[in-house]
N, C-alpha and C positions, 0 to 999 in steps of 0.2 A: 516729641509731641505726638498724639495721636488725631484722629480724621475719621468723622462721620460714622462712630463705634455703635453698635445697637446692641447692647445687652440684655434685650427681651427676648432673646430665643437660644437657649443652650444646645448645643451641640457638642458631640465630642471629638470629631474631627477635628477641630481648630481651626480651620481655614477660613479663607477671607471671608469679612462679613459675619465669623463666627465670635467677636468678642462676646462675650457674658460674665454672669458673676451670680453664681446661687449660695443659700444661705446652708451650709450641711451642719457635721453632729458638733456640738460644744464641746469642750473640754474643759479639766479642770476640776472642782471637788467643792460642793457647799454653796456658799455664800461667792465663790471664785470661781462662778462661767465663764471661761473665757467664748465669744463665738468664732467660727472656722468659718471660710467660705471656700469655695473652686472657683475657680477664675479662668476661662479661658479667653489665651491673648493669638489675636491675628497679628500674623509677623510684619508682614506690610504695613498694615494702617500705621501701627505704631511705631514704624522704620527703626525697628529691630535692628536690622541690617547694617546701615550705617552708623548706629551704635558700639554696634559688638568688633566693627573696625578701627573706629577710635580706641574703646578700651583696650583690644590685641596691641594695638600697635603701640598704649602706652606702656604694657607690662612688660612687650618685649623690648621695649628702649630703656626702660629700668633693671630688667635683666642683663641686657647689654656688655651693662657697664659691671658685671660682676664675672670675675674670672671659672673658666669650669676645666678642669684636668682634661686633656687630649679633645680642647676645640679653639679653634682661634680665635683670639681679641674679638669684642663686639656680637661674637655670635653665641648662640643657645643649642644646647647639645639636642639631639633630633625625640629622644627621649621625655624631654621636658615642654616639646611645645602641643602636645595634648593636654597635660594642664594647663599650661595658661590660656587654650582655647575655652577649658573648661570654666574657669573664672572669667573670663569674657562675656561669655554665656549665661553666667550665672548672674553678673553685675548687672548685664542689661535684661534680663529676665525679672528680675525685681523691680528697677528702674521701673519699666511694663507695666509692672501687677501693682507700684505706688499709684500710677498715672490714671491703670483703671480705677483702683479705689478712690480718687481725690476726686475724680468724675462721676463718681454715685456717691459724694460728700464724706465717706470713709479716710481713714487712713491704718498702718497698720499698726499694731499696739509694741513692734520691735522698735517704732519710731519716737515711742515718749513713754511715758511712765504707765503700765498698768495697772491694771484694777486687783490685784494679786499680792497682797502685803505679808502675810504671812507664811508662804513658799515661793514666794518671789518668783511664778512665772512668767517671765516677759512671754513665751511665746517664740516657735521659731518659724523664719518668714515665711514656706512653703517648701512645699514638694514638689521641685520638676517633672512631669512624663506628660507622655504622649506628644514627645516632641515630633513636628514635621518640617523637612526641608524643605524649601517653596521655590517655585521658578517666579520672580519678578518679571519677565519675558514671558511668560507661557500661562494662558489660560485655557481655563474647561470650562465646559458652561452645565451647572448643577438647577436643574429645575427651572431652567429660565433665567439664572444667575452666571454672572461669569466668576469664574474662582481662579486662583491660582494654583498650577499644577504641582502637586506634591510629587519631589523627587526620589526622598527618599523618609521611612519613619523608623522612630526609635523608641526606647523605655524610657532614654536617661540624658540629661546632658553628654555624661560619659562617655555614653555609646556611640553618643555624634562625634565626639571630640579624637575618640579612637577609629574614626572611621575616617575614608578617603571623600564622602559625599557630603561633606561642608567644609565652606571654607570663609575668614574672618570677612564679614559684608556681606553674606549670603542671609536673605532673613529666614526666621524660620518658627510655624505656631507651635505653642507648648499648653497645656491644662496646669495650672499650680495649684496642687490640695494644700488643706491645714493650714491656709494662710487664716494669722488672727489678726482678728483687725474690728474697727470698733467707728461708731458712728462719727465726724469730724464735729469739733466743738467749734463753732461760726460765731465770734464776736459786733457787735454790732456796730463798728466800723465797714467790716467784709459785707457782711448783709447789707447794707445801705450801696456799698462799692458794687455787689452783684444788680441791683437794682438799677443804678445808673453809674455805669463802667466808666463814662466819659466824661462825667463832673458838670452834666450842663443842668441839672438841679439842686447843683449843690447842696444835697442830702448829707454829705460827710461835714459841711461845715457847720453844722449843727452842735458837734460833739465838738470838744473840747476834747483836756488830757482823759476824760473819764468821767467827771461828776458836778466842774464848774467852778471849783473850788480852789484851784491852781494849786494843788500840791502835787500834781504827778501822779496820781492813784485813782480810784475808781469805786472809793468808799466816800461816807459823808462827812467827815471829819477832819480838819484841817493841820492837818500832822504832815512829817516831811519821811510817811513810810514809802511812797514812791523811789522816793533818793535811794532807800536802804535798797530797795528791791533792786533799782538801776546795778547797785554794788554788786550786790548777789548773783546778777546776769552775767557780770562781767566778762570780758573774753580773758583766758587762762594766758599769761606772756609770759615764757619760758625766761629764767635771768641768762642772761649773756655775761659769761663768766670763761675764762679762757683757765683748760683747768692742764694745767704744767707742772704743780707740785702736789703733794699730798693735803698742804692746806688749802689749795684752792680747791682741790679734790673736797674735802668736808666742807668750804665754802658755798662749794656749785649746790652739794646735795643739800644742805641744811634750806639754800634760799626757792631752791624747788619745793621742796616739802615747803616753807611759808607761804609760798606763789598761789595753791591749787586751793580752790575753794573748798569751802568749812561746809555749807549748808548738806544735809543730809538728805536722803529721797527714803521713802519708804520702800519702794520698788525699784531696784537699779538696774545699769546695761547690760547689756549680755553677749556684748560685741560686735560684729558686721558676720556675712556671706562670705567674706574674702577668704585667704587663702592663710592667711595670717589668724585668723582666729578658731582656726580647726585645733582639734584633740588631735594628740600625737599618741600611736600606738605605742603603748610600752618597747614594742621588741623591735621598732625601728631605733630605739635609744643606744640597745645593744653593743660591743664592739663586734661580737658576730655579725651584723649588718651593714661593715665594712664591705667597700669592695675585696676583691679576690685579690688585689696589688695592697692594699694595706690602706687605702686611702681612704680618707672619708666620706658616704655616701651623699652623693652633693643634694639629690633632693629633701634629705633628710635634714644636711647642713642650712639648708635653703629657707627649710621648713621652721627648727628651731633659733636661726638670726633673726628672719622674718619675726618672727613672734614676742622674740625678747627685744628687739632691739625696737619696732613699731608702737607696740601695746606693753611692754615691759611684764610679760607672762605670760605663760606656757603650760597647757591644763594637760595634763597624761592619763591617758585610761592603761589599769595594767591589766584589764581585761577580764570577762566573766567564767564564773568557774573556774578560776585558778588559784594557787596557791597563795599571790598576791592577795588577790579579794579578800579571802578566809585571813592575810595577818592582820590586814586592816581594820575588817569587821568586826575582829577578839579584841585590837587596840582600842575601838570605838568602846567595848562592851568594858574593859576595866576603866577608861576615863570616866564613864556614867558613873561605874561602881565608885570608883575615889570621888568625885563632888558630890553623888546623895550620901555619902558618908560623912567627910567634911562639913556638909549643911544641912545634918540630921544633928538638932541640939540635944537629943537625948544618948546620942551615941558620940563614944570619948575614941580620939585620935595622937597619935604621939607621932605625928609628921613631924621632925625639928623646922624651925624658921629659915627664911632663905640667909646663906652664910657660903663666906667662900669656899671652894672644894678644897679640901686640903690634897695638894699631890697633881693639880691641875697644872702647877706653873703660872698662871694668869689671875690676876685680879679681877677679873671678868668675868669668870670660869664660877660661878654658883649653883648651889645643890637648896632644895627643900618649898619651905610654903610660903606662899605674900598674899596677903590680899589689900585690896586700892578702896575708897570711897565707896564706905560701907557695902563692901562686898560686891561693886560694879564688875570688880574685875579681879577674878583669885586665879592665881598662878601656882604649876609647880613645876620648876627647872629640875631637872633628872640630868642624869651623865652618868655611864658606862667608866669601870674598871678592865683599862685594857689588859691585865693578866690573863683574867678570867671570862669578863665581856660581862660580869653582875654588875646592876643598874644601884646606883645611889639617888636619892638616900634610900640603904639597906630596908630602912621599916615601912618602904612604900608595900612590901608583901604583906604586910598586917593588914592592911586596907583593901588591897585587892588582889589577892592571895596569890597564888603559886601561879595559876593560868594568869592570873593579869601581867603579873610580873615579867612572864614570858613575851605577851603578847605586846608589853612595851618595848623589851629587844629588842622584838623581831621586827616590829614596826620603824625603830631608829636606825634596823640595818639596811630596811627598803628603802627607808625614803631619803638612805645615805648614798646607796647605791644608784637611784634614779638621777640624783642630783650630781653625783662623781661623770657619768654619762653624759647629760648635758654640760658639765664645765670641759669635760674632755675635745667636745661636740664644737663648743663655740672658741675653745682658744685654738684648735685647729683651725678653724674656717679661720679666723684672726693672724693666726701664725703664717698660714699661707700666702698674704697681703703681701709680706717680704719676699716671696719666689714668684708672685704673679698666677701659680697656681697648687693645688693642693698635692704634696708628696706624701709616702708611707712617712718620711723622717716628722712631717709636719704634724700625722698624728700620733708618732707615737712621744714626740716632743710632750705634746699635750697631756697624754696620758703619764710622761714622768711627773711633770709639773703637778698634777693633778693629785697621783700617789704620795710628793714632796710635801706639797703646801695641804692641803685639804686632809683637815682630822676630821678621819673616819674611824676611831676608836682603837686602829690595830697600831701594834708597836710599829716604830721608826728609829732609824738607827741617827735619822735627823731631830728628834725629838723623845730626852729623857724622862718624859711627864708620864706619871701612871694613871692619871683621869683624862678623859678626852675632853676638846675645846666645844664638842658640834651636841649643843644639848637637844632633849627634848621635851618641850614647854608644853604642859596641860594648862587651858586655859577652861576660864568659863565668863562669858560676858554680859551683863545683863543690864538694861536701861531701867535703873531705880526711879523714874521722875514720877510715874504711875503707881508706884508702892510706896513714895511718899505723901503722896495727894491723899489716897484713899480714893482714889476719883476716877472709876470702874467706867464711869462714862465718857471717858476724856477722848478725844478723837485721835485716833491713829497717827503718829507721825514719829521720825526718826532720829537720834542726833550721835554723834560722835563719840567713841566709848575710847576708842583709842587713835591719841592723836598721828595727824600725818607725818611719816617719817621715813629714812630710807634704812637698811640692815647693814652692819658692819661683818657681812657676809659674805663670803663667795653665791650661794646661794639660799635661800632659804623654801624646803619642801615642807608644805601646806597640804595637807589630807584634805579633800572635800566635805564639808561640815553638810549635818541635815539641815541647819537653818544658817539662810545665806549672811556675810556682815563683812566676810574680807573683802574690801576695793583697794584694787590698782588703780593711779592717774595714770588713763589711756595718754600719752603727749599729740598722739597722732591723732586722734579723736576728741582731744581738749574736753574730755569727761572721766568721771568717776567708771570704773567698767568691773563687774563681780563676777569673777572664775566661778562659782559657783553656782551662777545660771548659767555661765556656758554649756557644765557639765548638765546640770539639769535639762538643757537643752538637747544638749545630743543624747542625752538618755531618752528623753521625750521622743525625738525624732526616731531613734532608732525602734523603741516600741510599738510607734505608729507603722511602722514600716514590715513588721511582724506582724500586725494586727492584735496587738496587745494595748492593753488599758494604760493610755501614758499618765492619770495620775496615779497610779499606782509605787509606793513606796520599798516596793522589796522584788526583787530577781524574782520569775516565775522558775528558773531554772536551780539558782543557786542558793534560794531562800536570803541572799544577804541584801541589807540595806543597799540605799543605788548608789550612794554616794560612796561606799567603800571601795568603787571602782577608780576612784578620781583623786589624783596629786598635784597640787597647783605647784610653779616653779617661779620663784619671785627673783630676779638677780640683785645682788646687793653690790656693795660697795667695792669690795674687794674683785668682783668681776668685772667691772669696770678701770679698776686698775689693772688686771691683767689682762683686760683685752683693749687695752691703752684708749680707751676710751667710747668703743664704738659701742660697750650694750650699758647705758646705764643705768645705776641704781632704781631698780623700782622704787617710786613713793608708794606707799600702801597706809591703810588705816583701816581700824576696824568701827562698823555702827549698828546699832542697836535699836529696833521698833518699840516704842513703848507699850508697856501691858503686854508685850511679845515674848517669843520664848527665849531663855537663854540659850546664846549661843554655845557649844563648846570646842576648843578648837584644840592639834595636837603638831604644831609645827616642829621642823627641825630644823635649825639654824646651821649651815656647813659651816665652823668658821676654819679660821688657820692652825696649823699647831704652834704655838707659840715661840720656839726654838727654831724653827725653819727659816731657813735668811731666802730673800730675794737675790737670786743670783741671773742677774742681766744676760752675763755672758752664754750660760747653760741653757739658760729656755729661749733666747732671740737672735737672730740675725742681726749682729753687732753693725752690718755695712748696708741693711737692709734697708729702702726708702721710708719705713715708717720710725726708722728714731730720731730725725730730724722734725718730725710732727709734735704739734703738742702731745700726745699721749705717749712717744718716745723720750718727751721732756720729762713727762711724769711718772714712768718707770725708772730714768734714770736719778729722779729726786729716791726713790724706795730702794734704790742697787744697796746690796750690803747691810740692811737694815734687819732686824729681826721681822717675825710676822705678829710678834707681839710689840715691838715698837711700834709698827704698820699700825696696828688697830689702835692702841693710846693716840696717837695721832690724828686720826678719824673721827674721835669723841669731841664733842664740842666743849672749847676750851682747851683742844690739844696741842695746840702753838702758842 
């Protein structure tokens, strides 16, 4: 809590007595101002300090318990505890800037739905600087005021956290820019309760549920939409399902995907501050970014559990100006070219219809065109001949010629490769569970497995199929309820285009769409959460931090759209049985704005090769503590099995 804050007089020092909050530039484009304010927070009044030692101490007890190569049980290698001073700093630094804004009737727009339906900007929370370290013992006296003695000042969180002159309980003032944030909406219960806090005029007992009416709502009508809405609110309860065999494995997922609510938002999350919802550099994915003993990079490992296993995804920038960007951006520009062709009636297509790949091995394995409820949602599944590595069906080049052709390759070899990286990533961290910490054998364990099971297109002497299992899906989504109305007036709002469900996946890699509609259920957050603001987030951020125009839609550098920077990483089904249960199945779902734009989306599904058996013995520590676990029950259900029996299995109605 904070104490006796005066924010009528801005200063930039930060120090005691210096809280404030001025209004600066908006952001944003049109009709979607967002506003920005500066906020400066005095570290004492609002006992910073004792904050930022709670949160230390609980990342570090969480950390604890997880094993690191060459440090003993319990403790954190000396490398890793500037990060988590940084996240300390960070959590309670927001904390901070919530508390000033609830106190001048604000709140910030990262915390509920914004005003941004269209490019779905949530807004990201603030920019830390002018951080100063403060002696709680020691004043100066400014002007006739007594202050607390600044010991030490910085740019950045960072620069504290890398420094010897803080330490976790030390307060300390900071300036946050670009914080959006937006007037608080006060109901008229709270307004009545600010008036008399104590109930001795019983002002609140005035009001009823709302209107008098007793049905729980706050309209004039005597309906039982209260109830519904009570539903709607619901808190998310994860089923409790002990998952030992393969079919409880498709049991668990199916009853999570019915669990997670339906209701749609026009604007969705965009995740937290923490450390778990950060963008992962492309070339930390790398196995070059192994240590120099062969092991796997633990901040790296850290980085991507945290993420899949919390929030269940994983957002990768493979960074600007590079050769990544540019496959991306040509894949974006033939998926256009193939759906305004498609949905150009005067122009004639000879895509054949979706049918099984001949030469795939798998009944799963389809090639060509669908479309769903009156064209909500048209599909085209592609797959790679591994002779040659040409894309089926053949006459997708008629549509979008020789360059698109190519640009879908190269696009399914990136985002095969990104994805082979993190399965690598996390069944090492996984595999090391059994030795207590991570060895060279642990990763390169991972990386046979990875080679074994996971079709990436190239021959295998495991697997006699000439079409690969790992397709890639051009989609386009679009909410028809406004193009059937006729009804241009209809107000803004969103619903469900494709239902909730998990992937029969190792993993599935997601390109960053320009118009946002894929959502994960966060478990950890008990909400909807859209990779696709994130990205727009750290794009934003990062522009601001150049001094570049963050609504701005295209690289000032690279000329490429923004979004062609960004790969989302959804884990599916099958990564959760190879990493015997600790990263589960993303539930994901796609939605759709009415009267909005279509979405278009160009995922690549990892699955398995169909011929590849699960061999217990060869990728796990048979004597290992985790086969005794359920998730050791449940790779011992899959020993010896095909990885196409595996998936038949996983489909519902597979037992």
């Amino acid at each position: 809590s904070s104490k006796n804050n005066n924010y009528n007089n801005p200063k930039e020092d930060g120090s005691r007595g210096s809280s404030w909050i001025e209004r600066t530039s908006p952001s944003g484009a049109g009709d979607d101002i967002i506003s920005e304010y500066s906020i400066g927070i005095d570290g004492i009044n609002f006992q910073i300090g004792p904050l930022t030692k709670r949160l230390y101490d609980a990342l570090i007890m969480t950390a604890g318990k997880r094993s690191f190569p060459d440090t003993p049980p319990g403790q954190v290698p000396k490398e890793l505890i500037p990060v988590y001073k940084t996240y300390a700093m960070d959590m309670a630094a927001k904390e901070a800037t919530k508390v000033a804004l609830d106190e001048n009737g604000m709140e910030m727009l990262c915390e509920r739905d914004g005003p941004n339906a269209e490019s779905g900007l949530p807004g990201v929370w603030g920019v830390v600087e002018s951080v100063k370290v403060l002696s709680p013992d020691q004043e100066i006296q400014k002007g006739g005021l007594f202050e607390a003695a600044v010991l030490a000042s910085f740019d950045s969180l960072n620069d504290v956290a890398e420094s010897e002159e803080w330490e976790p309980g030390m307060p300390f003032s900071f300036v946050a820019r670009n914080v959006k944030a937006d007037v608080k909406e006060l109901d008229l219960k709270e307004l009545l309760k600010s008036f008399d806090p104590d109930g001795n005029f019983g002002l609140d007992a005035t009001l009823d549920s709302g209107d008098g009416d007793g049905d729980g709502d706050d309209d004039d009508d005597n309906d039982n939409d209260g109830e519904e809405t009570k539903q709607k609110q619901a808190t998310y309860e994860k089923p409790e399902i002990d998952v030992v065999s393969l079919k409880t494995l498709a049991e668990e997922c199916e009853a999570r995907s019915n669990a997670v609510p339906v209701k749609a938002a026009v604007v969705g999350f965009a995740g937290g501050m923490d450390a778990s919802y950060r963008i992962m550099p492309r070339e930390k994915l790398l196995k070059e970014n192994r240590n120099e003993d062969g092991t796997e990079n633990q901040q790296t490992s850290c980085w991507v559990m945290d993420a899949l296993q919390l929030h269940g995804v994983l957002v990768v920038d493979v960074g600007e100006e590079t050769t990544d960007e540019s496959t991306l951006a040509n894949m974006w520009t033939a998926t256009e070219r193939f759906f305004s062709t498609v949905n150009d009636n005067e122009k004639q297509h000879n895509v054949p219809k979706m049918e099984v790949a001949e030469g795939a091995g798998s009944r799963h394995a389809v090639v060509g065109y669908a479309s769903y409820d009156d064209d909500a949602m048209q599909f085209l599944e592609t797959r790679v001949r591994r002779v040659d590595g040409s894309i089926l069906p053949s006459v997708i080049e008629d549509v979008v010629g020789q360059d698109g052709k190519e640009a879908l390759t190269g696009a399914l070899r990136l985002m095969t490769d990104i994805g082979k990286d993190v399965m690598r990533i996390a069944v090492s961290e996984e595999l090391s569970m059994d030795y207590d910490q991570d060895t060279p054998e642990t990763s390169n364990t991972a990386i046979q497995m990875t080679e074994d099971l996971l079709d990436d297109g190239k021959d295998s002497e495991l697997d006699p199929t000439t079409v690969n299992m790992s397709p890639l899906r051009m989609c386009r989504y679009t909410d028809t309820r406004g193009q059937k109305s006729n009804d241009e007036s209809k107000t803004t709002s969103a619903t469900e285009i494709f239902g909730a469900h998990t992937d029969t996946s190792f993993l599935t890699s997601v390109p960053v769409a320009a118009v946002s509609g894929l959502e994960i259920f966060d478990e950890t957050a008990k909400t909807w959460i859209r990779p696709e603001l994130m990205a727009r987030q750290h794009w934003e951020n990062e522009q601001l931090q150049l001094g570049k125009d963050p609504s701005k839609n295209t690289s000032d550098r690279s000329a490429k759209p923004w979004h062609s920077r960004y790969v989302v990483m959804v884990p599916g089904e099958l990564l959760q049985l190879v990493t015997r249960g600790e990263i589960p199945a993303a539930v994901h779902r796609v939605v759709a704005a009415t009267n909005g734009k279509s979405r278009l989306s160009a995922p690549v599904l990892l699955r398995a090769r169909p011929f590849a058996k699960m061999d217990v013995t060869k990728y796990y520590a048979t004597d290992g503590p985790s086969q005794d676990s359920d998730g050791g029950k449940l790779l011992n259900d899959a020993n010896g099995l095909s990885m196409e029996d595996i998936h038949d299995s996983l489909q519902p109605g597979g037992y």
